[in-house]
PAZAPA-4460 file (N, C-alpha, C; in steps of 0.05 Angstrom, whole numbers, plus 32768, in hexadecimal, padded with zeros to 4 digits):
% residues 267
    n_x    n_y    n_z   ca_x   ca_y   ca_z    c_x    c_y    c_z   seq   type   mol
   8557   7EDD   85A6   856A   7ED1   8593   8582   7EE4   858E     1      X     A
   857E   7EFE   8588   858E   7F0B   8582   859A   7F1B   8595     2      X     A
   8595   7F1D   85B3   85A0   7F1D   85D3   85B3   7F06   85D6     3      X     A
   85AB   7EED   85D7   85B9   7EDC   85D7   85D7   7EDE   85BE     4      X     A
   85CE   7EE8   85AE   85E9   7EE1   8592   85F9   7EF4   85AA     5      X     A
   85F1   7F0A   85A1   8601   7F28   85AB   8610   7F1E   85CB     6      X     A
   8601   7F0E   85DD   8619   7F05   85F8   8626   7EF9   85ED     7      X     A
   8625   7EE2   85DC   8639   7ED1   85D2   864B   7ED7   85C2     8      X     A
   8645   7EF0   85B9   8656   7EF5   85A6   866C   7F0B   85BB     9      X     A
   8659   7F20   85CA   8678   7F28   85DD   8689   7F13   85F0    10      X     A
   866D   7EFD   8600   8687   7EEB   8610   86A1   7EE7   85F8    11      X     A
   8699   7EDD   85DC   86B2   7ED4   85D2   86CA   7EF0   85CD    12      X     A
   86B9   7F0A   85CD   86CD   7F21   85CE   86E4   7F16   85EE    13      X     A
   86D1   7F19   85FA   86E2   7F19   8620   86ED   7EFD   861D    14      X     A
   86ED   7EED   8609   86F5   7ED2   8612   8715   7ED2   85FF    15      X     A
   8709   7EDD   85F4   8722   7EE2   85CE   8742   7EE4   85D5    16      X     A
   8750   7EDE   85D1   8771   7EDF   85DC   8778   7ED7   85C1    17      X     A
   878C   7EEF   85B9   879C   7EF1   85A3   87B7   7EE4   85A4    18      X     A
   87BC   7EE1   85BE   87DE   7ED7   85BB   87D7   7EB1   85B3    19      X     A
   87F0   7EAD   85AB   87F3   7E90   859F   87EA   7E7A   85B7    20      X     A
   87FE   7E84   85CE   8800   7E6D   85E0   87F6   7E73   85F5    21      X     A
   87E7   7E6B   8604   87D3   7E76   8618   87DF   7E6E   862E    22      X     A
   87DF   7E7F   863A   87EF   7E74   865E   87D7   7E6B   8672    23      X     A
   87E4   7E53   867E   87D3   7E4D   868D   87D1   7E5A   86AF    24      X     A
   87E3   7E70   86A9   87DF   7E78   86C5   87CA   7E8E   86C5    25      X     A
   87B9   7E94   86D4   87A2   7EA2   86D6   87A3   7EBE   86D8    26      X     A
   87B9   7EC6   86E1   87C6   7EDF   86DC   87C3   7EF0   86C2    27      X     A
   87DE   7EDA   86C0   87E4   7EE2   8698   87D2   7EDF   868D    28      X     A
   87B9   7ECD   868B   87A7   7ECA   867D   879C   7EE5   867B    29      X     A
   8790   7EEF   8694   878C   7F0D   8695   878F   7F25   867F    30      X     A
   87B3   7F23   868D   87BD   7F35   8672   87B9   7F2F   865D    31      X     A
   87BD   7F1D   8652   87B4   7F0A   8634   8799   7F1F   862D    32      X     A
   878C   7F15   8636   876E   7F16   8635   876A   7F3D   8631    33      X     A
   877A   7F4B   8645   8778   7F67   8645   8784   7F74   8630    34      X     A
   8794   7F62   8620   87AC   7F6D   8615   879D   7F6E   85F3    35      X     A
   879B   7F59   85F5   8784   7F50   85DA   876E   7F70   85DA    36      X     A
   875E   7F69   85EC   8740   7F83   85EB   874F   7F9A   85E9    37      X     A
   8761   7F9F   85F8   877B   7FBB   85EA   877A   7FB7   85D0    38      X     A
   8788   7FA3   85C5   8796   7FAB   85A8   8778   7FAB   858D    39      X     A
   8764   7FA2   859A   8751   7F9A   858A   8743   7FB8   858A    40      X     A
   8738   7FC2   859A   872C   7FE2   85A4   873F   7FEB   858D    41      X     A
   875A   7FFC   8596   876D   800C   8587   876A   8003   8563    42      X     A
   8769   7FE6   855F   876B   7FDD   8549   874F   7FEB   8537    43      X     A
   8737   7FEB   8543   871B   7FEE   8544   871D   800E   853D    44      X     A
   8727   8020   8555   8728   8038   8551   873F   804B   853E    45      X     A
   8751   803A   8532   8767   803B   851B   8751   8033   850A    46      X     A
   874A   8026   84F9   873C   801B   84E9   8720   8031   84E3    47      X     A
   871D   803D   84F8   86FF   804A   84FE   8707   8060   84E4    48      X     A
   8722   8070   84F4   872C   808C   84F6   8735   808E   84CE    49      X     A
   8747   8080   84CE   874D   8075   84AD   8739   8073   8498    50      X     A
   871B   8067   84A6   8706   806D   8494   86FC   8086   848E    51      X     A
   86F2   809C   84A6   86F0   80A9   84A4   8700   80C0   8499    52      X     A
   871D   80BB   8498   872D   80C9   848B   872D   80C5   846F    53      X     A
   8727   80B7   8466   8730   80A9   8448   8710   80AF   843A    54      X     A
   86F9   80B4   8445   86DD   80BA   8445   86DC   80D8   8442    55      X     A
   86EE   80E7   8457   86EC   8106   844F   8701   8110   8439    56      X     A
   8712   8100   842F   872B   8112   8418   871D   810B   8401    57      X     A
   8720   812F   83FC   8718   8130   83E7   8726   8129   83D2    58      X     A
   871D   8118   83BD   872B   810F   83A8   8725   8122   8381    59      X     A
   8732   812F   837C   8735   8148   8367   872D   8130   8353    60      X     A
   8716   8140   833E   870E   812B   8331   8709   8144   830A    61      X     A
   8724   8138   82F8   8725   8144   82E2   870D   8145   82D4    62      X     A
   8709   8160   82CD   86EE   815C   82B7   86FD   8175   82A8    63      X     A
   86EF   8180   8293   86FF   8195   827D   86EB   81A2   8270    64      X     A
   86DE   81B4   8279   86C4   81C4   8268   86D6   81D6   8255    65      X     A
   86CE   81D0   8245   86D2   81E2   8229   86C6   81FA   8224    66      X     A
   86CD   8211   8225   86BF   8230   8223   86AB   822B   822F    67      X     A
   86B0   8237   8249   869F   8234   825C   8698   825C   825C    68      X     A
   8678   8259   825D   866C   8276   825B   8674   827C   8278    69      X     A
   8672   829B   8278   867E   82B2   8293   8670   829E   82A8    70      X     A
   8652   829F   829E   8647   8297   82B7   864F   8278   82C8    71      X     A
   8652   825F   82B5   865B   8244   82B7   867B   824B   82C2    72      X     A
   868D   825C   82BE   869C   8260   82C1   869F   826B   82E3    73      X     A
   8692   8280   82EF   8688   828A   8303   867C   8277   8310    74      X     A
   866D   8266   8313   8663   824E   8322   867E   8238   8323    75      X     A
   868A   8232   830E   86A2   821F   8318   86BA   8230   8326    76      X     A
   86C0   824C   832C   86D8   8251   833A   86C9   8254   8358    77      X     A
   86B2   825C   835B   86A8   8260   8379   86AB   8242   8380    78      X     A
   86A2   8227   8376   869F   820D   837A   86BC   820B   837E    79      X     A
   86D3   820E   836F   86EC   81FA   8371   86F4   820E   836C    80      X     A
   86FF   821D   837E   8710   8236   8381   8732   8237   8386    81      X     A
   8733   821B   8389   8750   8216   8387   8761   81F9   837B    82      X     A
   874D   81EE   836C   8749   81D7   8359   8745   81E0   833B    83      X     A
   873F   8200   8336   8734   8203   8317   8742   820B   8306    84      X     A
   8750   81FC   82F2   8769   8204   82E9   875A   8209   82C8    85      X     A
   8757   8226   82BA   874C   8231   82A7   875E   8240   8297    86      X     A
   8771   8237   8289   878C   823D   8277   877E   825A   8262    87      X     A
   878B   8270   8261   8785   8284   8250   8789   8284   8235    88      X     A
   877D   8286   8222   878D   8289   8209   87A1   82A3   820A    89      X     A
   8798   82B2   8213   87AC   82CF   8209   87B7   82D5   8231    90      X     A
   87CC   82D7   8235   87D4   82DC   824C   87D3   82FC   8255    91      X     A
   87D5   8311   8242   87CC   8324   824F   87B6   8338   8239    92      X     A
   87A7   8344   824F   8792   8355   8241   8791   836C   8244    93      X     A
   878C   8387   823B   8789   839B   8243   876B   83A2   8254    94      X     A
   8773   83AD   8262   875A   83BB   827A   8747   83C5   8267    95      X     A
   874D   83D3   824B   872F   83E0   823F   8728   83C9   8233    96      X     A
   872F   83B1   8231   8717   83A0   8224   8705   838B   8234    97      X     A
   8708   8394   8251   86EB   838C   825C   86E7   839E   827B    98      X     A
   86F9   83B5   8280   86EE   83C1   8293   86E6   83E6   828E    99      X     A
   86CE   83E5   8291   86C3   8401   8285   86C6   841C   8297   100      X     A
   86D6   842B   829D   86D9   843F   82A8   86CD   845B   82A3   101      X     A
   86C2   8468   82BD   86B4   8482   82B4   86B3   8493   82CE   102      X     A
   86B8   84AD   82C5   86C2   84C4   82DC   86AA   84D6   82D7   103      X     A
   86A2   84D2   82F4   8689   84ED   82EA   8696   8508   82FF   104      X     A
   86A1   8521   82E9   8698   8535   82F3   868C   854B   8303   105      X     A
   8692   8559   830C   867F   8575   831E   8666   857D   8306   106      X     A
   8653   8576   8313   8644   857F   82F1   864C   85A7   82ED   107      X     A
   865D   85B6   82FA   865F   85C8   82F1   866D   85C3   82D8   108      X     A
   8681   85AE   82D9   868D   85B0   82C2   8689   85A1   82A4   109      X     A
   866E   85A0   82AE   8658   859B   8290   8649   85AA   8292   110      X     A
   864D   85C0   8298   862E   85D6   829B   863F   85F0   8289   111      X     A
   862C   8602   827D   8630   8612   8270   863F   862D   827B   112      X     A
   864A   8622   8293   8658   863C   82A2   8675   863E   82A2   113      X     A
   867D   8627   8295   8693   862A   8293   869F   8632   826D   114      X     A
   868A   8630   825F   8690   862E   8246   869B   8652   823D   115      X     A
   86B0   864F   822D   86B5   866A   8228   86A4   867A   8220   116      X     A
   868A   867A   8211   8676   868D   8203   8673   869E   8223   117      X     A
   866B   8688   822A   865C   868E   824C   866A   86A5   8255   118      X     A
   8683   86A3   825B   869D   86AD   8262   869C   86CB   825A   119      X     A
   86A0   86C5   823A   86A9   86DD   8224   868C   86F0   8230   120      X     A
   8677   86E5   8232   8659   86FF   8231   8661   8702   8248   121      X     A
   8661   86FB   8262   866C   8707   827B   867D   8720   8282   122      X     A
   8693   8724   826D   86AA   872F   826E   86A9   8752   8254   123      X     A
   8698   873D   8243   8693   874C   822F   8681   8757   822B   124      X     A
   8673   8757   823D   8656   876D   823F   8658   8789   8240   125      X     A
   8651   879C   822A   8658   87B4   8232   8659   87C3   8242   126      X     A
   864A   87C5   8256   8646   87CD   826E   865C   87BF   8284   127      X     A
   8669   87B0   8278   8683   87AD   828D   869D   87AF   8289   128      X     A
   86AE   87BC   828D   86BF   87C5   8292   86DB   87B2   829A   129      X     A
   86F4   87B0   8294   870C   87AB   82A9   870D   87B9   82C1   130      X     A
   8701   87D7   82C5   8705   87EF   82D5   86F2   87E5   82E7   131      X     A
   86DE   87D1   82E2   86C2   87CB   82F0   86C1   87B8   8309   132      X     A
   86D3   87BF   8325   86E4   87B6   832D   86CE   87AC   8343   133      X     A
   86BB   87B8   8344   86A1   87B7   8359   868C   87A8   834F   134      X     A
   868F   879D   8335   8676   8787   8319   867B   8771   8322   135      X     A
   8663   876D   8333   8677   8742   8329   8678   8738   8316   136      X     A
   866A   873E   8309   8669   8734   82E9   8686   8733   82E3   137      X     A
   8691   8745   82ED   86B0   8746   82E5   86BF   872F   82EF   138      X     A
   86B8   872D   8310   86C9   871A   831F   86C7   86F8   8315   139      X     A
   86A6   86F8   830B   8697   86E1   82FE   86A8   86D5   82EC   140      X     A
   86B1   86EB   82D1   86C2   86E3   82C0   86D5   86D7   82C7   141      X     A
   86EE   86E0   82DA   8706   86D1   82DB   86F8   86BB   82ED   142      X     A
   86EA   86BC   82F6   86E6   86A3   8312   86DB   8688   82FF   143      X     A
   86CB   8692   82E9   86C4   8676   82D6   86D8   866B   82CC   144      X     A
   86E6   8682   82BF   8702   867B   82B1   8718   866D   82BD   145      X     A
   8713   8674   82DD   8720   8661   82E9   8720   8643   82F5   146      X     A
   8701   8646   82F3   86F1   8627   82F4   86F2   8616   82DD   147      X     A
   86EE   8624   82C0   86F6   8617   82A6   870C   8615   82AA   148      X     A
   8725   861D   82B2   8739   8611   82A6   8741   85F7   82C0   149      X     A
   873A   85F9   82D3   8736   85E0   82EA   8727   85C3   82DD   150      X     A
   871A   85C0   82D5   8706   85B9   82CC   870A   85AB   82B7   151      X     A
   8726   85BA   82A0   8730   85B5   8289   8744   85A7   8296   152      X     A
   8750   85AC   82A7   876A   859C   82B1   8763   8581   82BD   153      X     A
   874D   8582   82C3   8744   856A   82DC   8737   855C   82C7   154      X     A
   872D   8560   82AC   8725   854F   829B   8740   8547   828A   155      X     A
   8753   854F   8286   8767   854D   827B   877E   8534   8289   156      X     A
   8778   853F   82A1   8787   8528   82B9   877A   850F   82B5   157      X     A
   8754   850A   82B9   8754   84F8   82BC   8753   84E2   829F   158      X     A
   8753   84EE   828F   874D   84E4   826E   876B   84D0   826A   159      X     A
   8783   84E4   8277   87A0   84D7   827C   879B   84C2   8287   160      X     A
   878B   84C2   82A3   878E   84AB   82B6   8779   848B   82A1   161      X     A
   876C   8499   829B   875C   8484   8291   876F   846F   8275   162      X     A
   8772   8485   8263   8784   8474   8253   8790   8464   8256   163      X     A
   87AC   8474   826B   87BA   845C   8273   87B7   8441   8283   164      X     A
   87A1   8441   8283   8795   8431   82A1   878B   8422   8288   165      X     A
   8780   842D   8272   876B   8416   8266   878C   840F   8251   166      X     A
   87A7   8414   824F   87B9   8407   823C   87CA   83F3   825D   167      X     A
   87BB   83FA   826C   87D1   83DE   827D   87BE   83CB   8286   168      X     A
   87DA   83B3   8277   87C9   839B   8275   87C5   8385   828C   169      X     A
   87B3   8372   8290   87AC   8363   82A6   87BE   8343   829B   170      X     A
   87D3   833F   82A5   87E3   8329   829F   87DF   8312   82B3   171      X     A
   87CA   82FE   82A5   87CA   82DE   82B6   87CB   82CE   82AA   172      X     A
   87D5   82B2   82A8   87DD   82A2   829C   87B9   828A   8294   173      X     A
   87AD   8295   82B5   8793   8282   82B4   877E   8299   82B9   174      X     A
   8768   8293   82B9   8750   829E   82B6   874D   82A3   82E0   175      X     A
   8743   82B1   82E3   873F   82BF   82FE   8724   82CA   8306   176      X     A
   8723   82BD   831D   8705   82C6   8326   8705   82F2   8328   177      X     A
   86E6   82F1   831C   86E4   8313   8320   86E7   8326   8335   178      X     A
   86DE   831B   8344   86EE   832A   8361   870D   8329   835E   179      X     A
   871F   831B   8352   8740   8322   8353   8745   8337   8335   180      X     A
   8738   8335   8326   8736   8349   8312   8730   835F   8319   181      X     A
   8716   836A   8335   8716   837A   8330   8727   838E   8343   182      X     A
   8736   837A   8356   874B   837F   836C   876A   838F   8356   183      X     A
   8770   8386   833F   877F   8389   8335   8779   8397   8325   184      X     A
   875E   839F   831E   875B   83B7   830E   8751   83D6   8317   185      X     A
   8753   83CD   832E   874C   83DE   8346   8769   83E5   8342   186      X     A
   877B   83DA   8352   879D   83DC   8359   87A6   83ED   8344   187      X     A
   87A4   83E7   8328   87B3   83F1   8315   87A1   8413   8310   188      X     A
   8789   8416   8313   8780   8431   8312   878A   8441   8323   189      X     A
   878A   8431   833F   8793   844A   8354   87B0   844C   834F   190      X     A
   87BB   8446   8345   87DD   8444   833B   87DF   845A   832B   191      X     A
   87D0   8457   8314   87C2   8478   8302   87C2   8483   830B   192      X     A
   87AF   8488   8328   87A4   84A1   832A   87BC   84AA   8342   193      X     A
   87C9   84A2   834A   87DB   84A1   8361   87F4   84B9   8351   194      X     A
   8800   84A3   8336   8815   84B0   8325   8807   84C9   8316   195      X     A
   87F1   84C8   830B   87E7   84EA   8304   87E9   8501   8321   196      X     A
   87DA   84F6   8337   87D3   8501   8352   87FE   8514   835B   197      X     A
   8811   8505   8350   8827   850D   8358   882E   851B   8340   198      X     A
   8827   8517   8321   882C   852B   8312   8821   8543   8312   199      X     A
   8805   853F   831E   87FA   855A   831E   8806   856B   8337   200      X     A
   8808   855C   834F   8819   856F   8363   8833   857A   8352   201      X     A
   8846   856D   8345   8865   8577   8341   885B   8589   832D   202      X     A
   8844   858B   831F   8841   85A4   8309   883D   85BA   831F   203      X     A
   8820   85BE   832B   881F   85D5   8340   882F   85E2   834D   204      X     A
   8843   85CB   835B   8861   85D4   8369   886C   85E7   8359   205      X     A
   8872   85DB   833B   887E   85E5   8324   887D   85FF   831F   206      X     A
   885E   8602   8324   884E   861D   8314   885C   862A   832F   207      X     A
   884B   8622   8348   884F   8638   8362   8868   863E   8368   208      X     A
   8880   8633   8365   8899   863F   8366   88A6   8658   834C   209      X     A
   8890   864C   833A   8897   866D   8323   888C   867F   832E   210      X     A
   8873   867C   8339   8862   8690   833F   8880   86A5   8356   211      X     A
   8880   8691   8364   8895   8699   8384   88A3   86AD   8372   212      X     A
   88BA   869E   8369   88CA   86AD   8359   88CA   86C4   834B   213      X     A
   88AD   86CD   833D   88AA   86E8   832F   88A2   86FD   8342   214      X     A
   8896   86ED   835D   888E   86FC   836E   88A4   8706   8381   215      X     A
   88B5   86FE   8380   88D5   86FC   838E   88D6   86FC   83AD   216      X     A
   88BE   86D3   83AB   88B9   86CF   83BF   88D5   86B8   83B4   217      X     A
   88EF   86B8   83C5   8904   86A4   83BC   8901   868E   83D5   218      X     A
   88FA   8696   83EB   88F9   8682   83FC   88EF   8668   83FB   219      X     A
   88D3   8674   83F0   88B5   8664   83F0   88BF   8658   83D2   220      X     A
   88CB   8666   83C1   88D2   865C   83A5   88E5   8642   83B3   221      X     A
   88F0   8645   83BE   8905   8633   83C2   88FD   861A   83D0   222      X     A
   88E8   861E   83DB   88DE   860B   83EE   88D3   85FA   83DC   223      X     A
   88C3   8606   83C4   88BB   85F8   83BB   88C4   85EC   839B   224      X     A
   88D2   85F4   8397   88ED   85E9   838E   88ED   85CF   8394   225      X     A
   88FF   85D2   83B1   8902   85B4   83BE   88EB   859E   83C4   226      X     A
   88D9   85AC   83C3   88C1   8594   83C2   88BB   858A   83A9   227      X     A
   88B8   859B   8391   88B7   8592   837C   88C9   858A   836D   228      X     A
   88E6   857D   8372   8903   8570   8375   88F7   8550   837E   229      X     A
   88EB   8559   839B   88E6   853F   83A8   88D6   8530   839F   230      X     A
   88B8   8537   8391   88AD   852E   8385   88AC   8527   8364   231      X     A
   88BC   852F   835D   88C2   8526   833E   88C6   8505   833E   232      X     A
   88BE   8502   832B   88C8   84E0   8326   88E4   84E6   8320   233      X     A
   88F4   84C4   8333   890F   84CD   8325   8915   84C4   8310   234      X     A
   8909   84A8   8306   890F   8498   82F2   8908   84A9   82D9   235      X     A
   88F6   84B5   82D9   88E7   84B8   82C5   88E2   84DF   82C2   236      X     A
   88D9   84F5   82BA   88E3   8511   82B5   88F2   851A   82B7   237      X     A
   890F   8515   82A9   8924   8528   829F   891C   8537   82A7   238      X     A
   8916   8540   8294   8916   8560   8281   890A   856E   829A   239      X     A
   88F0   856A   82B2   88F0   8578   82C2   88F7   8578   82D9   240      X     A
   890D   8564   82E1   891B   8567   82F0   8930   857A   82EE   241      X     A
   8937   857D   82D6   8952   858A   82D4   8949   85AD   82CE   242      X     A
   8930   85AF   82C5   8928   85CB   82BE   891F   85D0   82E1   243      X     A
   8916   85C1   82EE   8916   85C5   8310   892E   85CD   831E   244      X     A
   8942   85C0   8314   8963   85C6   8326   8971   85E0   8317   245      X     A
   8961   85E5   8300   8971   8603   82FE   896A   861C   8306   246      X     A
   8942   861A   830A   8937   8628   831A   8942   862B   8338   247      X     A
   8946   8612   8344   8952   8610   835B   896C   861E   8360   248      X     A
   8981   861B   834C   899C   8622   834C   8996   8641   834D   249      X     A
   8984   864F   833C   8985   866B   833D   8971   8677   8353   250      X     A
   8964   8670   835B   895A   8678   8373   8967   8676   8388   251      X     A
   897C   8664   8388   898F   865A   83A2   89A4   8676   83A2   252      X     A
   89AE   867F   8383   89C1   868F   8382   89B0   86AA   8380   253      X     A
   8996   86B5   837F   8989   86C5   8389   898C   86CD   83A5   254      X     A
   897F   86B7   83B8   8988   86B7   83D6   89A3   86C0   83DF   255      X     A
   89B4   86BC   83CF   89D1   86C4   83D5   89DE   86AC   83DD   256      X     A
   89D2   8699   83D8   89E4   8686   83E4   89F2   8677   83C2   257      X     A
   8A01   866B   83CE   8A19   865A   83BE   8A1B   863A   83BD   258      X     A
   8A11   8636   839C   8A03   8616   83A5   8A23   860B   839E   259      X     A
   8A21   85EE   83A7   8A42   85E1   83A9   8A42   85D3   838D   260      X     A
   8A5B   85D3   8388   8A64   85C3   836B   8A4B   85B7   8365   261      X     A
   8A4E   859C   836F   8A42   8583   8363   8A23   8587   8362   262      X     A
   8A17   859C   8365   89F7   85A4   8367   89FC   85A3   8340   263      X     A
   8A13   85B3   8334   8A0D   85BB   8318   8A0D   85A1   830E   264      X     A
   8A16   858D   8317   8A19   8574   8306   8A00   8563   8308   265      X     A
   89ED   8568   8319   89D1   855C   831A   89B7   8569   831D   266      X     A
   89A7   8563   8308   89A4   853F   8306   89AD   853B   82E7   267      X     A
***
């Protein structure tokens, strides 16, 4: 029964002619006939393609959770990562009120070797001497004293870096998945430590070209002079830029040389 439908139903496919007026020549009937199963197939396979297109678009569908917790929050940006529109109340925040920063140390410089008592009994032991040139105990002293004050500087640098890192603020208009927070709070630390990392070079420069100078090393003074010129911020240290170009100017006229006009007029 259902063999039989299925022939009868394609003879009437092969039999089917769409045009109005049917020619009676056997030919044209042909084409007729071919022309039809053409446009019917294409029509079939247009029709197919459209469904399936109109079946896969995705259609954005409004819903509005109200204070949504970190975690509900965290499951809808992985889900709709570029559909999730989560309006901020406050557009910018500062970095110390939700990212916690912490620098650990050489534990020497939490150990009791650097502390002055330590220091002072080293130095101040009767049995040692300034003259005591062969004591390590002696050499011990300045060598701590020179690790405490490293130690004091490197905690001093990074206490800088931190502050400022925890007063600059994270400015977005919408709420942002944690991986881009912590891309940008990453960015803005190494920015810190980048701008301390160049203040602490232009101080050293600073120091090591006095040193040159008393040593009436003028060359090496001068050299580094110019490096610590180069590295100054321009926008930003006056005051040691210009205490840099007078060092410069007199070490230049040390050398014997003769700086030109327009050197006095800058910076």
């Amino acid at each position: 029964m259902i063999r039989n439908l299925v022939k009868r139903i394609w003879q009437k496919f092969l039999e089917l002619n769409l045009f109005k007026k049917h020619s009676s020549n056997e030919h044209t009937l042909e084409k007729e006939l071919l022309s039809t199963r053409i446009y019917l197939n294409a029509l079939i396979v247009c029709v197919s393609i459209i469904t399936i297109i109109v079946a896969l678009i995705v259609r954005p569908v409004e819903k509005i959770e109200y204070k949504p917790s970190h975690e509900k929050f965290s499951k809808l940006i992985r889900k709709y990562p570029n559909t999730l529109h989560c309006p901020c109340s406050k557009s910018s925040t500062n970095y110390f009120k939700f990212v916690t920063t912490k620098v650990n140390f050489h534990q020497v410089c939490s150990s009791d070797f650097i502390q002055q008592a330590w220091i002072d009994k080293l130095f101040t032991n009767e049995k040692i001497t300034s003259k005591s040139i062969d004591d390590a105990r002696n050499t011990l002293s300045f060598f701590w004293q020179t690790i405490a004050g490293l130690c004091l500087t490197s905690n001093k640098s990074w206490n800088a870096v931190i502050a400022n890192f925890e007063a600059t603020s994270l400015t977005t208009p919408t709420a942002i998945a944690e991986r881009v927070i912590r891309i940008h709070a990453e960015s803005a630390l190494q920015n810190q430590i980048d701008l301390s990392n160049a203040t602490s070079t232009r101080n050293l420069l600073a120091l090591q070209r006095r040193i040159r100078a008393m040593q009436l090393e003028y060359t090496k003074a001068h050299q580094h002079l110019l490096t610590a010129t180069r590295k100054a911020l321009q926008q930003t240290a006056i005051g040691f830029r210009q205490n840099v170009h007078k060092f410069l100017i007199t070490v230049e006229l040390l050398l014997g040389d003769i700086p030109d006009k327009a050197v006095f007029n800058n910076p």
